[in-house]
DORO-196080 format. One record per residue (C-alpha): chain; x, y, z. Coordinates in steps of 0.5 Angstrom, whole numbers, plus 500, padded with zeros to 3 digits. Example, Ala and Ser with C-alpha at 12.3 -4.5 7.8 and 13.67 -1.06 7.14 Angstrom:
! residues 2
+-------+-----+-----+-----+
! zakol !   x !   y !   z !
+-------+-----+-----+-----+
!     A ! 525 ! 491 ! 516 !
!     A ! 527 ! 498 ! 514 !
+-------+-----+-----+-----+
! end
This chain:
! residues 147
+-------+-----+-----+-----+
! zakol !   x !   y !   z !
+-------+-----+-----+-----+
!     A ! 551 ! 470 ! 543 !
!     A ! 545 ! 473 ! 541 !
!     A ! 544 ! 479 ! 537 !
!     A ! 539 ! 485 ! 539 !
!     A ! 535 ! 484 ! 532 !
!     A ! 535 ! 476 ! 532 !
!     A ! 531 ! 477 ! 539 !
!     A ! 526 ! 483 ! 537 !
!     A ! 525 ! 478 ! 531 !
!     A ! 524 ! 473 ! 535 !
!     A ! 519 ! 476 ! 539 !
!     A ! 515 ! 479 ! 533 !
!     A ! 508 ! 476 ! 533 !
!     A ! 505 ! 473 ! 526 !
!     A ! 501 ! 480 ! 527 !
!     A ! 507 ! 485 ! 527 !
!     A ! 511 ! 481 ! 521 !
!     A ! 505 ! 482 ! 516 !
!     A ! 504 ! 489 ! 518 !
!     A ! 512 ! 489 ! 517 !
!     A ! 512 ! 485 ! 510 !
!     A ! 505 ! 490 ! 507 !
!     A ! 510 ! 496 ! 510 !
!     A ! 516 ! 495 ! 506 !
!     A ! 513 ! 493 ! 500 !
!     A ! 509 ! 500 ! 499 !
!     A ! 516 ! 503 ! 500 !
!     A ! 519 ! 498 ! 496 !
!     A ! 512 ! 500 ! 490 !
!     A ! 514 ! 508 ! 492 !
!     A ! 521 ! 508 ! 491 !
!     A ! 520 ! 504 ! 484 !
!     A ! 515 ! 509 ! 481 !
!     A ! 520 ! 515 ! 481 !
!     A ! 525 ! 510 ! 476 !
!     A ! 524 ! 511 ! 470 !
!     A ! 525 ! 505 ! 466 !
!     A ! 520 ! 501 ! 471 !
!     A ! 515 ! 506 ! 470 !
!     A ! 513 ! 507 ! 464 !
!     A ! 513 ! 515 ! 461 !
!     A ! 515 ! 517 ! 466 !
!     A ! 518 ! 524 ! 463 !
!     A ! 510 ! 526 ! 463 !
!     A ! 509 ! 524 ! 471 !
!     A ! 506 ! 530 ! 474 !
!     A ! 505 ! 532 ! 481 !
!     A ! 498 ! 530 ! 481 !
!     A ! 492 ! 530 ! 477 !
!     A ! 490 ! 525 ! 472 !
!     A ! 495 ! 528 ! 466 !
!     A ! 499 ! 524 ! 468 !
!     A ! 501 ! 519 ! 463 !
!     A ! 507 ! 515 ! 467 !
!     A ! 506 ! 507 ! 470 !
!     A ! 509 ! 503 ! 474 !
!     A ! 510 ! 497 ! 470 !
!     A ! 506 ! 500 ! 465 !
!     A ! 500 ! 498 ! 467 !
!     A ! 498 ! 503 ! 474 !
!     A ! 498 ! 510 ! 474 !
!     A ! 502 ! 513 ! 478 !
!     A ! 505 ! 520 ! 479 !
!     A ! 508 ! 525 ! 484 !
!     A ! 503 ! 525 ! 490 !
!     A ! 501 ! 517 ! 488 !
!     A ! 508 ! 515 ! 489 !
!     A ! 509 ! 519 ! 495 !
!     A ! 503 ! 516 ! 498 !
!     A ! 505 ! 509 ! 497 !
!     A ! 511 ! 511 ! 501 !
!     A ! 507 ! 515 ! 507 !
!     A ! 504 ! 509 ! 508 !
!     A ! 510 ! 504 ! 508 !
!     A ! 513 ! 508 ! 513 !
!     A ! 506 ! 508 ! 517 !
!     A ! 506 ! 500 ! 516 !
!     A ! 513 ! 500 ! 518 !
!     A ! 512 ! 504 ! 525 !
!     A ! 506 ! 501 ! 527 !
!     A ! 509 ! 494 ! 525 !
!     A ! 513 ! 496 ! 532 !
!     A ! 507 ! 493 ! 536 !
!     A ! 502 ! 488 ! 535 !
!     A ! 495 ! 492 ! 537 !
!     A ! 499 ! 498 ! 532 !
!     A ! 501 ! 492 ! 526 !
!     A ! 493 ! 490 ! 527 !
!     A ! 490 ! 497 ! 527 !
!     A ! 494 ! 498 ! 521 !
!     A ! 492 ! 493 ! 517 !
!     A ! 485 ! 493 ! 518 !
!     A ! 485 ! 501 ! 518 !
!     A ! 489 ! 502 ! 511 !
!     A ! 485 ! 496 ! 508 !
!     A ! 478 ! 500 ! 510 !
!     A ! 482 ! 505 ! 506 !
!     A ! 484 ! 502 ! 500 !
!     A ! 477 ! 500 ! 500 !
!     A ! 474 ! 506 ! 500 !
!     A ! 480 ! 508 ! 496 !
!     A ! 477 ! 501 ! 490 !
!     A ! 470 ! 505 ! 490 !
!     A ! 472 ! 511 ! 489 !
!     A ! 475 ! 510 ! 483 !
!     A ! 470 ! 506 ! 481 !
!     A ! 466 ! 512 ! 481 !
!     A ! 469 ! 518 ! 479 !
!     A ! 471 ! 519 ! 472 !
!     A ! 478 ! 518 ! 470 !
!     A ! 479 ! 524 ! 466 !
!     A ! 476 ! 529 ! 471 !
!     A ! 479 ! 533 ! 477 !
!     A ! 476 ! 529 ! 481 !
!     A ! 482 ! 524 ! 479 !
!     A ! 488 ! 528 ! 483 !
!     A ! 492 ! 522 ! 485 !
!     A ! 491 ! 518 ! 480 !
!     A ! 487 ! 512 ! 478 !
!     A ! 486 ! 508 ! 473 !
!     A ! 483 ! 501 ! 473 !
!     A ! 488 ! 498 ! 474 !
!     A ! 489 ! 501 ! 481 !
!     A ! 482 ! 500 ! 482 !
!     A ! 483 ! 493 ! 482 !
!     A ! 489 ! 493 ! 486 !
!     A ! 486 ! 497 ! 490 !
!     A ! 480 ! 492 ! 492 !
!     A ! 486 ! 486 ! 492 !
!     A ! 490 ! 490 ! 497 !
!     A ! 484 ! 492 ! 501 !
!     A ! 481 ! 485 ! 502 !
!     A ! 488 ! 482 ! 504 !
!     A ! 491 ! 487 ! 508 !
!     A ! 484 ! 486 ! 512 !
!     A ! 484 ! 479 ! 512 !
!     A ! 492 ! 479 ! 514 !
!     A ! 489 ! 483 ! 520 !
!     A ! 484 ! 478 ! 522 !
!     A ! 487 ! 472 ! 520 !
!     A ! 493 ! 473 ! 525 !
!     A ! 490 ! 475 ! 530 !
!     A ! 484 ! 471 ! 531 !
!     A ! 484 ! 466 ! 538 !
!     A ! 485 ! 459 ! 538 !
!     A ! 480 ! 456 ! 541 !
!     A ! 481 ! 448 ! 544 !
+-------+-----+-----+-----+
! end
C-alpha cells in the first residue's frame, strides 16, 4: 500500500522539490542563527542594527530580525513549494529579492543605520550566490523541452 505522502511525493515537479529544498534550508539557516556556539558572540546579538557582533559560523552577521527573516522566508518557500506556478513564483521572486538585497548592501555603509538587518560582506556575496541560483533553479526546472 501507498502512503499519501509517497504519492504527493511523487507527484511533486522538479520545480516544487527545489522550492522545497531552498525552503527547508532557510528555516534550517534561522534556527541555526539562535544557537549560540554555531553562531559566533552570540551574547552581543541584538534585535537589529549593525551593533551586532553575532555570526553564523563566524562569518555572516546575524541578529534577531536577520534570523527571523530567514525563517519567514523558509516558511514561504515551504508553502509555495505546495504548487508548481507558486515553487516557480518564489524562486524567481525571492532570488529578485536577494538580488536587490546583494545591492543594497554594496551600497550602504555597514556602520550606518542604514544597516538594520544586518549585512556584512559576507552576507553580500551570499546573497548575490543565492539570488542567481534561486533564479536559475526557477528557470531551469521549468523550461520546455523542445523535440
Amino acid at each position: 500500500m501507498t502512503t499519501d505522502r509517497a504519492r504527493t511525493a511523487s507527484r511533486r515537479s522538479l520545480v516544487q522539490t527545489a522550492a522545497l529544498a531552498v525552503g527547508v534550508v532557510f528555516l534550517l539557516v534561522g534556527v541555526l542563527g539562535f544557537i549560540p556556539g554555531i553562531t559566533t558572540g552570540y551574547d552581543t546579538m541584538t534585535f537589529a542594527g549593525h551593533e551586532s557582533d553575532a555570526a553564523l559560523l563566524g562569518i555572516f552577521e546575524v541578529s534577531v530580525l536577520h534570523n527571523i527573516v530567514h525563517l519567514l522566508f523558509g516558511v514561504a518557500g515551504v508553502a509555495m513549494a505546495r504548487t508548481a506556478p507558486g515553487a516557480r513564483l518564489y524562486l524567481l521572486g525571492g532570488g529578485a529579492i536577494y538580488l536587490v538585497l546583494w545591492l543594497y548592501g554594496l551600497i550602504i555603509d555597514h556602520d550606518s543605520a542604514a544597516n538594520f538587518v544586518p549585512v556584512n560582506t559576507a552576507d553580500d556575496w551570499l546573497h548575490f550566490l543565492l539570488g542567481i541560483g534561486m533564479i536559475g533553479l526557477g528557470l531551469l526546472t521549468t523550461r520546455r523541452r523542445t523535440v
